[in-house]
N, C-alpha and C positions, 0 to 999 in steps of 0.2 A: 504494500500500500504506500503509495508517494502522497510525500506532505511537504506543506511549506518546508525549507531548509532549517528556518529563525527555532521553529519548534523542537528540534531534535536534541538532548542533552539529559533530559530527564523525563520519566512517568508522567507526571505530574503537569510539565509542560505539554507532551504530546496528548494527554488528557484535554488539559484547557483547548487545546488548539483544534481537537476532535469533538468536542462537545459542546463549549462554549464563541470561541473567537468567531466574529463576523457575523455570527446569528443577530438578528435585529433585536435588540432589547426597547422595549417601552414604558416598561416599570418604573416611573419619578425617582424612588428608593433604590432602584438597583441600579439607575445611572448615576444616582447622587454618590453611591459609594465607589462606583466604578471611575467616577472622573476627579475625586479624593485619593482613589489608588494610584490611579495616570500621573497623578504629581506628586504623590509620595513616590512614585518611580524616579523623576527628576535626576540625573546624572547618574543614575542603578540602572540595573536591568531589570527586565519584567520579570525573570526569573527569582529574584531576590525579592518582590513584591509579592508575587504569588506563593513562594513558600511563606510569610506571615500574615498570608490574606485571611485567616479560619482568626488568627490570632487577634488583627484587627478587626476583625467583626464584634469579639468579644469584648475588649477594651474601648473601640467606640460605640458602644449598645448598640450594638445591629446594625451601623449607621442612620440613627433617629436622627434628624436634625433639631427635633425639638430637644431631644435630651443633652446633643452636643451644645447646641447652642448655651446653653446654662453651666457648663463647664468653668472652673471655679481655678485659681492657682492651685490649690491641694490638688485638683484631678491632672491639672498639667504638668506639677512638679511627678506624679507617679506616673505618668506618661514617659516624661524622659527618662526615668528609669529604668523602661517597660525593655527588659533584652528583645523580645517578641515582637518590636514592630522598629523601623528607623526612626530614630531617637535624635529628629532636629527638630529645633524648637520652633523654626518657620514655618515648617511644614505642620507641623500641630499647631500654630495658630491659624494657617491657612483652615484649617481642614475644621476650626472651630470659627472662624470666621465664614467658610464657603457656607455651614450649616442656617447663619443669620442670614446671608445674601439668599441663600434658599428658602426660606420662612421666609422672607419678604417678596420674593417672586411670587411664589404661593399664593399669597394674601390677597394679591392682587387678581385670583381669579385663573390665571395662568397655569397649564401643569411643569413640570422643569422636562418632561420631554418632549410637551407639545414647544418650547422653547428652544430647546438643543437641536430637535427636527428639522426645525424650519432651516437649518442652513444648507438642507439637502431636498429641500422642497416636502417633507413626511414620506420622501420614499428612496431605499437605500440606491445607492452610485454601486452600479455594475462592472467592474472594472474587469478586465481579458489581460493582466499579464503576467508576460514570459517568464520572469526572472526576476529579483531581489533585485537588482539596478533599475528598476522601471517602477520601483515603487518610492514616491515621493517622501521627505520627511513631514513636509506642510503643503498644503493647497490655498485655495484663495478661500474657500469653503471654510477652511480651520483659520485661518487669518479673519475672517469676518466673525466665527464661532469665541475665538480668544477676545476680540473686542468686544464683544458682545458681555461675554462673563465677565470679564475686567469693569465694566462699564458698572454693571451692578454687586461690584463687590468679592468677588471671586479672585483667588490667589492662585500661583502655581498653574496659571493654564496657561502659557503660551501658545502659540501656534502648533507647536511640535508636540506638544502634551494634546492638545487637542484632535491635531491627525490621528494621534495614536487610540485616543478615546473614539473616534469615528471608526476605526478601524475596527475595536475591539466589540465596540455596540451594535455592529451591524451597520454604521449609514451607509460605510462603503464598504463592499466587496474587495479585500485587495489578498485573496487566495489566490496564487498563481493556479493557471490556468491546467497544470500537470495534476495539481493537489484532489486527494482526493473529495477536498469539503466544497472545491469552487463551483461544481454546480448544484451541490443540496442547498448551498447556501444560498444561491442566487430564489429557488424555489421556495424561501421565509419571507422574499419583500413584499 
């Protein structure tokens, strides 16, 4: 069975990349922690993310936003402690900050993935390619998507966190075309 290259190294990875990557995600909660994950990656690999992803669930409550959002020095000082997730203190106020900037989108009526959607029009980008060189680090799509979150409060999403977060949610399809998941997954949009 041929798979992305990126995914080959560990179970765990070829798991994610077999079951989850590319599939279109629409759950508010499940983007919100996945685009917290995206930038707790920030200069790591997704591999090193993913191994403390079960851990981060637990220590950020599930990723509630309403619970992070209340997050006190006592929870942030035993954050950085926590061996189990990356232990910078930006990225843990990023990620208790992104939970405010989300209760405020919210509020207004808005879902956070009828939000993040919309920079692919609500339907995922089909992409057909060959090989790891043809896959961009950013688009204009994650350039509009990063200004977008920055604009309301969101930390840690550059452009290039954000390709990656499109990538991983399903907007775009970027399984090379050999991979076994490139065309089940085209069959989710």
């Amino acid at each position: 069975m041929q798979r992305c290259p990126w995914c080959e190294g560990s179970d765990l990875y070829r798991h994610y990349h077999d079951t989850e990557w590319g599939v279109p995600m629409r759950d508010d909660l499940a983007l919100f922690e996945l685009i917290n994950l995206e930038g707790a990656q920030a200069g790591l690999s997704w591999s090193t993310v993913l191994n403390k992803r079960e851990h981060y669930r637990v220590v950020f409550d599930a990723f509630d936003p309403a619970i992070i959002a209340r997050y006190d020095e006592r929870k942030v000082n035993a954050l950085l402690k926590d061996p189990g997730i990356i232990r910078n203190k930006l990225k843990i106020a990023a990620i208790i900050g992104n939970a405010k900037a989300y209760l405020a989108l919210t509020k207004e009526e808005q879902t956070f993935s009828d939000f993040v959607w919309q920079f692919v029009n609500h339907k995922p980008i089909q992409h057909n390619r060959l090989s790891l060189t043809e896959v961009p680090t950013k688009t204009a799509e994650s350039d509009a998507m990063s200004k977008a979150l920055q604009k309301i409060g969101f930390k840690f999403v550059g452009s290039t966190i954000c390709y990656a977060f499109m990538q991983a949610s399903g907007m775009v399809n970027d399984h090379l075309v050999s991979c076994h998941r490139h065309t089940p997954v085209q069959q989710f949009g």
